[in-house]
C-alpha positions as CSV (number, residue, x, y, z in Angstrom):
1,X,1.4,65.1,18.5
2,X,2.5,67.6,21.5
3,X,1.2,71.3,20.5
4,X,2.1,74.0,22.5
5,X,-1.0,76.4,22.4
6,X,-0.6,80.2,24.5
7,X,-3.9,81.2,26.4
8,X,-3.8,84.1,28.1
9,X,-0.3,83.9,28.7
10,X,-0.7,79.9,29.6
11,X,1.6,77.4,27.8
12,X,-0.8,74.4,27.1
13,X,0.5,70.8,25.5
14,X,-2.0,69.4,23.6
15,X,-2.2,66.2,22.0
16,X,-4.1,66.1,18.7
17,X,-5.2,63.4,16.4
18,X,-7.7,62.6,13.7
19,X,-10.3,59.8,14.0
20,X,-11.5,58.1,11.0
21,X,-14.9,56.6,11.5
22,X,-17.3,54.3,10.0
23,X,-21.0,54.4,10.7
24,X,-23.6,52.4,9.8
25,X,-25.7,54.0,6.8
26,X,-28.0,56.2,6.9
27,X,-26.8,57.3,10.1
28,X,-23.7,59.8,9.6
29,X,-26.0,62.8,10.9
30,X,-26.6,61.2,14.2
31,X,-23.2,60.1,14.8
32,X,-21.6,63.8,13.8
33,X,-23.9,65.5,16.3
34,X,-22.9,62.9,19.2
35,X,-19.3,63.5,18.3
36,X,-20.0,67.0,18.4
37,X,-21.5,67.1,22.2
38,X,-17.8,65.7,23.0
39,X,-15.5,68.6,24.1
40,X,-12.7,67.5,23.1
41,X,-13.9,66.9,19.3
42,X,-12.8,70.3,17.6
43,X,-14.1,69.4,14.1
44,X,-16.4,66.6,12.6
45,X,-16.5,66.3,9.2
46,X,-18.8,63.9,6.9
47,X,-16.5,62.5,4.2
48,X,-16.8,60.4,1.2
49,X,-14.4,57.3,0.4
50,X,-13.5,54.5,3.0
51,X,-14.4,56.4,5.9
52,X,-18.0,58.1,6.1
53,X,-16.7,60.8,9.1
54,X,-13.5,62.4,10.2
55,X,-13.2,64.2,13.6
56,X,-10.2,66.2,15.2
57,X,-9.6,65.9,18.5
58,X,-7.7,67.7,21.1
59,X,-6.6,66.3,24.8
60,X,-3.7,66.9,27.2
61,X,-2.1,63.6,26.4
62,X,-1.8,60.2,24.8
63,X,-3.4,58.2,27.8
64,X,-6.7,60.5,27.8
65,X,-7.0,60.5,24.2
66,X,-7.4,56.2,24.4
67,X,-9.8,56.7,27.0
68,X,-11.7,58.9,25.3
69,X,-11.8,56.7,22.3
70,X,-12.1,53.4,23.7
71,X,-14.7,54.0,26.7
72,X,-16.7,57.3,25.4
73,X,-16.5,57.3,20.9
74,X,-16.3,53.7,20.3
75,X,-19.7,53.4,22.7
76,X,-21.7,55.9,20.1
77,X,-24.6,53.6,18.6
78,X,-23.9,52.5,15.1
79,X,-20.4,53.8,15.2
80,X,-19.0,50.3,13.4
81,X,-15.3,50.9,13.7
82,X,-12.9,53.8,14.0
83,X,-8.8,54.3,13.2
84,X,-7.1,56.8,15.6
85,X,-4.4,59.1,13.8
86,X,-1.7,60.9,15.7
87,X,-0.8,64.2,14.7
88,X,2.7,64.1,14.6
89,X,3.4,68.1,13.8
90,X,0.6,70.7,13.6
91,X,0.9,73.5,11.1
92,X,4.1,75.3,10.1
């Protein structure tokens, strides 16, 4: 999704999405603290069910956000697959 965030009198468009992510067990602590070093990771949270973490992510636009998947997130050791969700509105 496009958010419009104010900063000190600065429009800003942000695209946000969540990532679902699977990791090989036991190692959901190292993964979360990679993901956190990433500056455009907001949130990281460990989750129970199909996916073992969930991460927020916030970047100017669609193109970056691949990148940052593909070439940065998806290179994290014993990250074994991820699923990329859009955020189509933020809160209302």
């Amino acid at each position: 999704s496009q958010i419009y965030r104010l900063y000190t009198n600065i429009l800003l468009l942000v695209t946000s999405a969540f990532l679902l992510v699977n990791v090989e067990f036991p190692f959901e602590d190292d993964v979360m603290a990679k993901l956190r070093d990433i500056p455009e990771i907001v949130d990281v949270y460990r989750v129970q069910g199909m996916y073992d973490i969930i991460a927020k992510i916030e970047l100017d636009n669609e193109e970056k956000l691949k990148e940052l998947v593909s070439e940065r997130i998806r290179k994290i050791e014993r990250i074994t697959g991820t699923v990329t969700i859009m955020i189509a509105q933020g809160k209302v």
